[in-house]
C-alpha positions in Angstrom: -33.4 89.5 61.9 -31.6 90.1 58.9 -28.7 91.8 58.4 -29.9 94.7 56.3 -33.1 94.9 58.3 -30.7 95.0 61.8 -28.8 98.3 60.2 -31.5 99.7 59.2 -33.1 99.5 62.9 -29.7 100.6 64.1 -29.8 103.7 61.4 -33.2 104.7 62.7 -31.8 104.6 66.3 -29.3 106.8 65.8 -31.9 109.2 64.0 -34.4 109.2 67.0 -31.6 109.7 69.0 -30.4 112.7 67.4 -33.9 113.9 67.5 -34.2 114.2 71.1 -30.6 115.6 71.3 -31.4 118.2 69.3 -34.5 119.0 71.0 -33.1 119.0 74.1 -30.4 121.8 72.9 -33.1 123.9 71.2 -34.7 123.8 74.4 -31.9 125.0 76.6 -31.3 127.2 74.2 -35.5 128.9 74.1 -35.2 128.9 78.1 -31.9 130.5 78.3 -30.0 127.9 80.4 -26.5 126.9 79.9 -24.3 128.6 78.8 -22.0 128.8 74.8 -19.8 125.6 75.9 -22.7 123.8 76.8 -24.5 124.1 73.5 -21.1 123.4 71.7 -21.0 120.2 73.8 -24.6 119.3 72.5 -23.3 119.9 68.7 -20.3 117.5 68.7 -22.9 115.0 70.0 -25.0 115.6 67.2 -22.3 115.9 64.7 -20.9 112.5 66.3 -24.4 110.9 65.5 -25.1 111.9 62.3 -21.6 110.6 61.2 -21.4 107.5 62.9 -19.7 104.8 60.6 -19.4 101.3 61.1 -16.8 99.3 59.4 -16.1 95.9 58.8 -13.3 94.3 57.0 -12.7 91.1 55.2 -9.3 89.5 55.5 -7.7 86.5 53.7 -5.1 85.2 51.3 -5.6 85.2 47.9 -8.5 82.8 46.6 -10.5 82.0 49.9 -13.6 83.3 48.5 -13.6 87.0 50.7 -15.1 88.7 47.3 -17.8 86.0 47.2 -19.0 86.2 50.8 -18.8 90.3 50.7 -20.9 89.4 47.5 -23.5 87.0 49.4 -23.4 89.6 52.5 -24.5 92.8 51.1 -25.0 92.6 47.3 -27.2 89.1 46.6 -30.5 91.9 45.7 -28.6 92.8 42.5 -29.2 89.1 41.1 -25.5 88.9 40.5 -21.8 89.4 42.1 -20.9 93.3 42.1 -17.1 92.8 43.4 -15.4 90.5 40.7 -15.1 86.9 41.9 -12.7 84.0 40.3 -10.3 82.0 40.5 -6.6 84.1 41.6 -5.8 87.6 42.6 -9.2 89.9 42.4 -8.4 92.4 44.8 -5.1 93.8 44.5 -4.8 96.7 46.8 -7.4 97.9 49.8 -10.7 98.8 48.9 -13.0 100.7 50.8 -17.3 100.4 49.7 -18.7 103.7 51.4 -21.9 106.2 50.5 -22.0 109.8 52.2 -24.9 112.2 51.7 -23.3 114.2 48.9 -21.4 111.7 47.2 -21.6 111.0 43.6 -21.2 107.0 42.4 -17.7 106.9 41.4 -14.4 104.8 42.0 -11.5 106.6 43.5 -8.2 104.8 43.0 -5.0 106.3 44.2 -1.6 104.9 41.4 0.8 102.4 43.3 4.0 105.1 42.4 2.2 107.5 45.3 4.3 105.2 47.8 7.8 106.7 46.8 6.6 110.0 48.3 6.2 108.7 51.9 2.9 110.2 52.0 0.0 107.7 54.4 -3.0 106.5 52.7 -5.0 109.1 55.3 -3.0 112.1 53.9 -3.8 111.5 50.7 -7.8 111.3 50.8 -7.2 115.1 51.1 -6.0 115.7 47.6 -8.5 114.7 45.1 -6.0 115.3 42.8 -3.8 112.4 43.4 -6.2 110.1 42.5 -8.1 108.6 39.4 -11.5 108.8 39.2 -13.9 106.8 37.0 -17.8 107.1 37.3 -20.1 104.1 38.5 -22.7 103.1 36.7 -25.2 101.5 38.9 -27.9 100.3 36.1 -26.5 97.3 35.9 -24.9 94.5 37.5 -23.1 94.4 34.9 -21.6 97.4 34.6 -20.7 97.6 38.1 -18.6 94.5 38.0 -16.9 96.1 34.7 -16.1 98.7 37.0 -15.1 97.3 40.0 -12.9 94.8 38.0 -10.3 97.9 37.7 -9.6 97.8 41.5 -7.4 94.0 40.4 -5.5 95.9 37.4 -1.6 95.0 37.7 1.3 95.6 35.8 4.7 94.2 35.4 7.7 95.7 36.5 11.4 95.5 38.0 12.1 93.4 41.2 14.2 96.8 42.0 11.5 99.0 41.4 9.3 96.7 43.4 11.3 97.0 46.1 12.0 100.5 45.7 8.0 100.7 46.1 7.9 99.0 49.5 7.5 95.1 48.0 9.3 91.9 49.7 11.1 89.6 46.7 11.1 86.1 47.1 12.7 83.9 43.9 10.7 81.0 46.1 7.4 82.9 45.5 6.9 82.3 49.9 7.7 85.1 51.8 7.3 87.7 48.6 7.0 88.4 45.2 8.4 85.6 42.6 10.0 87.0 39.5 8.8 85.6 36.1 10.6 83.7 33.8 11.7 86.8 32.3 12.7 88.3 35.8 9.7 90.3 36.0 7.4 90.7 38.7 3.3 91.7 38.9 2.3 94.2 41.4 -1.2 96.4 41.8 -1.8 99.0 39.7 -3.4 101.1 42.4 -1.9 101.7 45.8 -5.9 102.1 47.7 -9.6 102.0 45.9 -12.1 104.4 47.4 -15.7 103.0 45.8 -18.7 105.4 46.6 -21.7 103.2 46.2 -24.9 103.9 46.9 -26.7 101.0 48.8 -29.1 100.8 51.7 -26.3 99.0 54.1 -24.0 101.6 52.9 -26.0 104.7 52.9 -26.5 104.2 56.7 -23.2 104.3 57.6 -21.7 100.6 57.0 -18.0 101.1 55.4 -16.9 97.7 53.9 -13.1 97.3 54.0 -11.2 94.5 51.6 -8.4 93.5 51.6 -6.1 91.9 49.5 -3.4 89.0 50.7 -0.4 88.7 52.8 2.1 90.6 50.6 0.2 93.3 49.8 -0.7 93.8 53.5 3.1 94.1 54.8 3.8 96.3 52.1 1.2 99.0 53.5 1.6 99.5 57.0 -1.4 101.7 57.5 -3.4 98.8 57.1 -1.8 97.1 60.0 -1.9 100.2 62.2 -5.1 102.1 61.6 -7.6 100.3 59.1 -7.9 96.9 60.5 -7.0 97.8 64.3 -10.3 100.8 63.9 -12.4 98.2 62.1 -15.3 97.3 64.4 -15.3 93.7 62.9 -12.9 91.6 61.2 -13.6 88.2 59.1 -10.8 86.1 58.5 -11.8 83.4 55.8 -9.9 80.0 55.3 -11.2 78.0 52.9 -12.3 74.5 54.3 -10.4 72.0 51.8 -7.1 73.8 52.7 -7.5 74.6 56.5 -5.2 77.0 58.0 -2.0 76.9 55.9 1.3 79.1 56.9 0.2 82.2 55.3 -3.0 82.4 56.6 -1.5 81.4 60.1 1.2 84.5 59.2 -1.9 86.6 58.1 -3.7 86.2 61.2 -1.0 86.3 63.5 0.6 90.1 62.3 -2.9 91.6 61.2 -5.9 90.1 62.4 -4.6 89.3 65.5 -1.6 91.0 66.3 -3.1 93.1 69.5 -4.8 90.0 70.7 -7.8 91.1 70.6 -11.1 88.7 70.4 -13.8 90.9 70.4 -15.3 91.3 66.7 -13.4 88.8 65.4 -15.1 86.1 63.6 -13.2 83.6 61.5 -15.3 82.2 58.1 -14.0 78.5 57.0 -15.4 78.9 53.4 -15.9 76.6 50.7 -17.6 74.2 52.6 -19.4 72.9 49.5 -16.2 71.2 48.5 -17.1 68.5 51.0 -20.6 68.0 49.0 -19.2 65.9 46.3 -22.4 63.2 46.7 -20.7 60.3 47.9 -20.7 61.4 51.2 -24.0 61.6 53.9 -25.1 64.3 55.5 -23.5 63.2 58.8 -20.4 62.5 57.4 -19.7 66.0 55.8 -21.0 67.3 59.6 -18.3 64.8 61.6 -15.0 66.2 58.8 -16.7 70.0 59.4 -16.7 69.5 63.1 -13.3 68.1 62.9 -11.7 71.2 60.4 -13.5 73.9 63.2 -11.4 71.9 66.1 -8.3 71.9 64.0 -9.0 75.6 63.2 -9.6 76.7 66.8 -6.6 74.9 68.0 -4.4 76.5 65.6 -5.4 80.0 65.6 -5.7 79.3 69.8 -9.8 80.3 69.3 -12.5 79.5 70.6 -14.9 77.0 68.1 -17.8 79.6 68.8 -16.1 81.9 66.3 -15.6 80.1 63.7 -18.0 79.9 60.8 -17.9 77.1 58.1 -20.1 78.4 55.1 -20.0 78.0 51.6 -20.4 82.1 50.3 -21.1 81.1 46.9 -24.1 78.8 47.6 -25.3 81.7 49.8 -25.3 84.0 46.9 -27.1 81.5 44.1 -29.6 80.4 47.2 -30.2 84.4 47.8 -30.8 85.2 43.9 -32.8 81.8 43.0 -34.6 82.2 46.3 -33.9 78.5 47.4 -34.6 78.6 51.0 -33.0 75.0 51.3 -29.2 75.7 49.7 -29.9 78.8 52.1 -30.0 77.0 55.0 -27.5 74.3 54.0 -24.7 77.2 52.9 -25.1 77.9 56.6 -24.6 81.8 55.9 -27.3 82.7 57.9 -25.6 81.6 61.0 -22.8 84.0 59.8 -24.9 87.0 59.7 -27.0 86.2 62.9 -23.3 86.6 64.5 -22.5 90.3 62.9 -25.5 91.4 64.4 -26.0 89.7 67.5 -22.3 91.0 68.2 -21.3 93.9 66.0 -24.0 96.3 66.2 -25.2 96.3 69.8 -21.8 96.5 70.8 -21.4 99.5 68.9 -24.9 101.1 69.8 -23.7 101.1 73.2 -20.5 102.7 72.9 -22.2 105.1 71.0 -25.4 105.2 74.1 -22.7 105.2 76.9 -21.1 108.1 74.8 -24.3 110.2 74.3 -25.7 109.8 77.6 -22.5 111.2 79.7 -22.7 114.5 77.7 -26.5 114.7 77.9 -26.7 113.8 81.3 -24.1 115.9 82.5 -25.3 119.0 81.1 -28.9 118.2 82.1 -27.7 118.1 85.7 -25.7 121.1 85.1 -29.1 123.3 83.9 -31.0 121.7 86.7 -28.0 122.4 89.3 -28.6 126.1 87.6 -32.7 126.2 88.1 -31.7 124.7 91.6 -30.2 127.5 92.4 -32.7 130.2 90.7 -34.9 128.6 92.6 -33.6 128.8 95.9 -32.5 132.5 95.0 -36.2 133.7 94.4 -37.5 131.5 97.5 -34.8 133.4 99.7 -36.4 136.6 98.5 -39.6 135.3 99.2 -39.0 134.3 102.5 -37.3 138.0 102.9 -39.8 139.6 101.6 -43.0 138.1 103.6 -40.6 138.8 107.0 -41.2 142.3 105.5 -44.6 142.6 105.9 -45.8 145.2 108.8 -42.1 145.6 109.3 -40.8 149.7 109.9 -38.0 151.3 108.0 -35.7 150.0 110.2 -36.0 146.3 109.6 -36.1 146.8 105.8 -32.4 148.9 106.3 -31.1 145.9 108.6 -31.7 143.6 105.7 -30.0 146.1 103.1 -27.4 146.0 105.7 -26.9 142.3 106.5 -27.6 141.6 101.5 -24.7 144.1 101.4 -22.6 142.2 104.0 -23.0 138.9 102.1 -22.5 140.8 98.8 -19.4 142.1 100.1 -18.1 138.0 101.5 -19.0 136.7 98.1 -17.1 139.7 96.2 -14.4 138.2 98.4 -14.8 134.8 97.7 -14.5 136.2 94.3 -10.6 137.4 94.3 -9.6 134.0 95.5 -11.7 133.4 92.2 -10.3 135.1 89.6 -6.5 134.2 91.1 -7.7 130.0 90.6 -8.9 131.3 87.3 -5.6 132.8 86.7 -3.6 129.8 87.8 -6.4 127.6 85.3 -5.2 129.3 82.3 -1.6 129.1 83.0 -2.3 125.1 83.6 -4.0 124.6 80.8 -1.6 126.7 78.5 1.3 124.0 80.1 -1.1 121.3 79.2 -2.5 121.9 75.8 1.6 122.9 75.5 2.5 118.9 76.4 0.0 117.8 73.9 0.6 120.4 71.0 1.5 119.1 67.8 4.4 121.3 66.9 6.9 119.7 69.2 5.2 116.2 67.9 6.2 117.3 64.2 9.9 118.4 65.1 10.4 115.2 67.1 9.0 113.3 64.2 11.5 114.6 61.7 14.8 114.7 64.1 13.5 110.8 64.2 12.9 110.9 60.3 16.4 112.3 59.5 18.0 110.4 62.3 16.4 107.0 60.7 17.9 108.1 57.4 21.2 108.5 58.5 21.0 104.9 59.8 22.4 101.9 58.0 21.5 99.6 60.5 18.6 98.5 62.5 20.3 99.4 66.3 20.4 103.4 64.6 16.8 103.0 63.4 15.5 101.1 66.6 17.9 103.9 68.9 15.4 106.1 67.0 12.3 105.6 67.4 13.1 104.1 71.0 13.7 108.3 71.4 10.7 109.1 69.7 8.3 106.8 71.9 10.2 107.7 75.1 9.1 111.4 73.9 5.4 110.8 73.2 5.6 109.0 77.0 7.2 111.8 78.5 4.9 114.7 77.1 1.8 112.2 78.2 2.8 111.7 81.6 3.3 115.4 82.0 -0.1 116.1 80.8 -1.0 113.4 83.1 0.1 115.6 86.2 -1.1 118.7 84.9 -4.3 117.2 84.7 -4.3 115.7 88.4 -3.0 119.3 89.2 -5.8 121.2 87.4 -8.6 118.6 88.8 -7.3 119.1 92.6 -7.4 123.1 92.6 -11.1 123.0 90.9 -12.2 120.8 93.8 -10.6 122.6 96.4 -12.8 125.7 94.7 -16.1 123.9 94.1 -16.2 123.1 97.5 -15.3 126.3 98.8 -17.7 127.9 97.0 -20.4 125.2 97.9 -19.7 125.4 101.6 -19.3 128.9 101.6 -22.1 130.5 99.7 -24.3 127.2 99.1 -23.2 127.0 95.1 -25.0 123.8 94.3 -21.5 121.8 92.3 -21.0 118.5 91.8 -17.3 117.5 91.7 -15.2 118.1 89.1 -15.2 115.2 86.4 -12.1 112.9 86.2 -10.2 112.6 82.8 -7.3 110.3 82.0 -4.4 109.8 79.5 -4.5 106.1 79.8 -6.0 105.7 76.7 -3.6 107.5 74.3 -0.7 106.0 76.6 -2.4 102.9 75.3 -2.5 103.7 71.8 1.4 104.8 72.0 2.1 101.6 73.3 0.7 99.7 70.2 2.3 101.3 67.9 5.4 100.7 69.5 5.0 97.1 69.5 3.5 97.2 66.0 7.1 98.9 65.1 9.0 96.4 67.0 7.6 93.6 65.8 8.1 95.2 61.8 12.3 95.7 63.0 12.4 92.5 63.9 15.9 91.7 62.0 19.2 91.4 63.3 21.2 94.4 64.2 22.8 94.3 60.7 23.0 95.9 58.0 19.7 96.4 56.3 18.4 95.7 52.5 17.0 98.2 50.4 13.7 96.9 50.6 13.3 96.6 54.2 15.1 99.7 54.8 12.6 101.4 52.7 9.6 99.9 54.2 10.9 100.8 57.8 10.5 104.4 56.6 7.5 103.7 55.5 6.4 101.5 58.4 7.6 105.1 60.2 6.0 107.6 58.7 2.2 105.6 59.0 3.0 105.7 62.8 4.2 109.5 62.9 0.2 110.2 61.0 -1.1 107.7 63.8 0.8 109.3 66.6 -0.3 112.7 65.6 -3.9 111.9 65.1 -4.0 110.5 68.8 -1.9 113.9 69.7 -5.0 116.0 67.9 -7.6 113.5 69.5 -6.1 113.8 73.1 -6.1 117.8 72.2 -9.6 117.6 71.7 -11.0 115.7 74.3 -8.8 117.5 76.9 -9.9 120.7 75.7 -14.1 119.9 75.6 -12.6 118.3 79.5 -11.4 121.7 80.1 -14.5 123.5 79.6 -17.0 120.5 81.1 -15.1 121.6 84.3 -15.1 125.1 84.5 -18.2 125.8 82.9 -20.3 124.2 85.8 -18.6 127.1 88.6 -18.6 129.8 86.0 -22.4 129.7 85.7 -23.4 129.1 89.2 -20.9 132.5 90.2 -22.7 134.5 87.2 -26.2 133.0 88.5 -25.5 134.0 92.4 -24.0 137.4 91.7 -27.5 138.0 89.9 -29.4 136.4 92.8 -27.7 138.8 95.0 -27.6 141.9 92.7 -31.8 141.4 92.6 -32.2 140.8 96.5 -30.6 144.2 96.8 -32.7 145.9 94.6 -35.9 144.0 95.5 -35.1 145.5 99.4 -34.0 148.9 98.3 -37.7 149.5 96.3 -39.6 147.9 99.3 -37.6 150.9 101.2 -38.2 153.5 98.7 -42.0 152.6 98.6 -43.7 150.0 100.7 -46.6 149.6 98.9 -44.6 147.3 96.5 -43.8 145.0 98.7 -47.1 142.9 97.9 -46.2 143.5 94.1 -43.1 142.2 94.2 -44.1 139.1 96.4 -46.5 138.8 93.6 -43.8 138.6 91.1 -41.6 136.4 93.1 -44.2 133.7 93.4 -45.2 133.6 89.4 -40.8 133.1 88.7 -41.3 130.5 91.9 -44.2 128.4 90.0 -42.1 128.9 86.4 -38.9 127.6 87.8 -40.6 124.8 89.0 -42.8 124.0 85.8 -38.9 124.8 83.7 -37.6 121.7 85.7 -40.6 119.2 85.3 -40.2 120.5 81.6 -36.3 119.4 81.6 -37.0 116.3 83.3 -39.5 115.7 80.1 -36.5 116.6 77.8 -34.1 114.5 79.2 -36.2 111.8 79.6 -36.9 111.5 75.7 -33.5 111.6 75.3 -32.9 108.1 77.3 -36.0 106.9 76.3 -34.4 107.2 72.9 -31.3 105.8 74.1 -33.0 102.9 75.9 -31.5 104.0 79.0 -32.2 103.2 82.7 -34.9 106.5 83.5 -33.0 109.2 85.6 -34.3 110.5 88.8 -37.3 112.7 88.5 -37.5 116.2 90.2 -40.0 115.1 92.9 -37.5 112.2 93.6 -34.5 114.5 93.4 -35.9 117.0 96.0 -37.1 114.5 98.3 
């Protein structure tokens, strides 16, 4: 299947899906079961459908085609290249290709000098202001490459105020920037390129990420700790008559593979139409490709299954002439067979396993809730018919003995409201571990204290602090949360053995991820301070602080994402015993009365059976019903079918 066609089967997914979601919340919502928290639960589902982006990133040194092959990927229907492809430096600075319903066809590019005000990348997006704008006219191929030709603008300046704007010098040109004859040296122009361009791929939610080489990499660290390490793919190209020289081997090393992970990691040996030079056989060029792949898997320690050789530009002129055969022989099919056999249903079932824990859990929740209605009314029933041809007597016993339990349960209900006390004082102390205040004054005493430093031991002393804070405030959460989930077991069961409440066990929640994602950034940092503990230059002084202030944004985005899931955690748990205590005082509330008009007046006993029976048969149908709704939902999903009612009560 092609790649476009693949997304677009993935886009329509997501749409069903959301569908079904959304009618199973308007139908909790009609029948009046659940609760607020519930339905809130329903929306982030929705809202985390609807936005779902998928992002892939090219990665490469400088002229190994990574333009080209975006170009033969995504943009072959416009009959021509769209990103600017040739021989040196195209893209200068990170460029992100994204449509949003909304968006207007325009290229965003934020000015190289924003780096002297220690501001991230992220930050920025929220002030339009900070960046330039210039409209996108999509008429034309032509145009657009005009356009898009502005994301490789340089200009020349200072090695100082190179350095002072986080880049490495090198009068060797190898690990940095080499000064001119006139001792000048070329940087970007722009800092980041936003391009909002609307495209089928694109309008359902692919993000294209590309990047430019080694040097500009190191010089902006939030590529190295949020854009590439979030990227749900990554494809490293080489070029096939070069191999894997020691940039690209220092490329993939401290970006593409710095957390060692495999998974969406493909590497592209490009260029392989250098080896089509006529003079040598079809078999021949196979036995030196074969050969290059080994060499390439043994020195980026790979597997040969992920690598690629492909010639991009043969791709592209097969795609816009139509020639099936260079198709075929430019081997980029292969390629994309590969993004989609691996990329998108590893995503759609993150995004399935995702959607079906929230839906499933509050489906069991509302049918835990009819449960219980149900059992309620069939209690009264059972009361009731005892009832009939009974005296006066019999029907005060039963007052009697519906007071009595009224009364048990009411004190069931002060050991209650003293856990629900205790609750919000635990989950004040948590959400207090987590909050983001003490997170900002612990990032700047570790900003000030790593600008008092001269040497690396200060600045490493540092941040060793700040990480052994982050830990610390984690692993307290990590209690509080063990703490909270023991006390609401203790009361579900209590409450289930006790007055037959029909709760599952609280649901587990760990910190293990974000204690994860502290631990990466830690490394990432250590490995960026890798000098000796001397005095620092300028230039790596100032991209340290740089290096730091990308991983204080990280650091506090995985603060505000561990707030939020711990707080939708929060009410998952106590929503469940909330409802079934609101639901059972009401059960007991309309016992009482039922039994106090059969005494006032007997002849309503048959009445009342009457109306007991018809809310009997409803409760039923209202569970068949929700078995319905939910099962559209996993159908949609293309998930394993879920008990039916029938099956659950037998």
């Amino acid at each position: 299947m092609a790649l476009i066609d693949q997304f677009s089967e993935y886009s329509r997914w997501r749409a069903t899906a959301a569908r079904t979601v959304g009618q199973l919340r308007h139908w909790l919502s009609q029948n009046e079961i659940g609760d607020a928290q519930g339905d809130l639960r329903l929306q982030y589902v929705l809202d985390r459908l609807g936005e779902d982006k998928l992002t892939v990133a090219f990665v490469a040194e400088f002229s190994r085609g990574k333009s080209e092959l975006i170009n033969a990927l995504f943009f072959s229907d416009y009959g021509n290249r769209v990103l600017p492809s040739s021989a040196g430096r195209t893209t200068m600075c990170p460029t992100e290709l994204q449509w949003s319903e909304g968006d207007t066809p325009q290229i965003r590019l934020l000015p190289i000098d924003t780096r002297k005000e220690h501001a991230t990348v992220g930050e920025l997006k929220r002030f339009p202001d900070m960046w330039t704008q210039f409209p996108l006219d999509t008429s034309s191929s032509k145009a657009l490459q005009a356009a898009m030709a502005r994301v490789g603008e340089t200009r020349q300046v200072s090695p100082a105020e190179a350095e002072a704007l986080g880049f490495a010098i090198d009068p060797q040109g190898e690990g940095g920037l080499q000064p001119d004859d006139a001792g000048m040296v070329e940087i970007p122009c722009w800092r980041h390129a936003i391009i909002h361009f609307r495209h089928p791929l694109l309008e359902q939610g692919l993000v294209i990420l590309d990047t430019p080489g080694l040097n500009a990499i190191g010089a902006e660290p939030e590529l190295t700790l949020s854009l590439l390490p979030n990227a749900h793919a990554v494809l490293f190209i080489l070029a096939a008559d070069t191999g894997v020289t020691q940039s690209d081997l220092s490329v993939w090393r401290e970006y593409v593979n710095a957390g060692q992970r495999r998974d969406g990691r493909l590497v592209v040996l490009n260029k392989i139409d250098s080896l089509w030079d006529g003079l040598r056989d079809d078999a021949r060029i196979k036995e030196e490709l074969d050969r290059q792949v080994q060499s390439v898997a043994r020195n980026l320690s790979l597997g040969a299954e992920h690598i690629f050789p492909i010639s991009a530009q043969k791709g592209l002129l097969a795609r816009i002439q139509g020639d099936v055969d260079l198709l075929e022989r430019s081997q980029l099919v292969r390629l994309e067979r590969a993004l989609t056999d691996q990329l998108l249903p590893a995503k759609q079932q993150i995004v399935r396993n995702a959607t079906l824990a929230e839906t499933e859990d509050l489906v069991t929740h509302a049918d835990s809730l009819m449960a219980t209605r149900l059992t309620g009314v069939r209690e009264q029933l059972n009361e009731l018919t005892e009832l009939r041809g009974k005296n006066q007597s019999v029907i005060e016993y039963m007052m009697r003995k519906i007071r009595s339990e009224k009364a048990e349960f009411e004190d069931g209900l002060k050991k209650y409201y003293a856990v629900r006390s205790v609750f919000t004082s635990m989950t004040n102390n948590l959400l207090g571990h987590l909050g983001l205040d003490a997170l900002r004054d612990e990032t700047r005493r570790t900003r000030e204290a790593m600008l008092d430093s001269s040497f690396s031991r200060g600045l490493r002393e540092a941040m060793v602090d700040f990480f052994k804070h982050l830990r610390s405030n984690l692993r307290k959460s990590s209690d509080e949360v063990e703490e909270i989930s023991g006390m609401l077991g203790a009361m579900y069961k209590r409450f289930s053995v006790e007055h037959g409440l029909k709760l599952a066990p609280p649901s587990a929640f760990s910190t293990s991820r974000y204690e994860r994602e502290i631990d990466r950034l830690e490394q990432a940092f250590n490995h960026q301070l890798n000098t000796p503990l001397a005095l620092l230059t300028t230039e790596k002084h100032t991209l340290t602080q740089k290096f730091f202030e990308t991983i204080a944004v990280q650091a506090r985005r995985t603060f505000e994402l561990a707030n939020r899931d711990v707080e939708h955690w929060l009410r998952a748990v106590m929503s469940p015993l909330e409802t079934q205590v609101r639901e059972y005082q009401l059960q007991l509330k309309r016992r009482l009365e039922s039994v106090k008009r059969i005494h006032q007046a007997t002849d309503t006993l048959e009445d009342r059976i009457i109306e007991l029976q018809q809310q009997e048969d409803a409760l039923i149908k209202l569970r068949t019903d929700l078995d319905a709704v939910a099962g559209d939902v996993r159908k949609a999903l293309g998930a394993v079918p879920a008990l039916t009612t029938e099956a659950k009560a037998a």
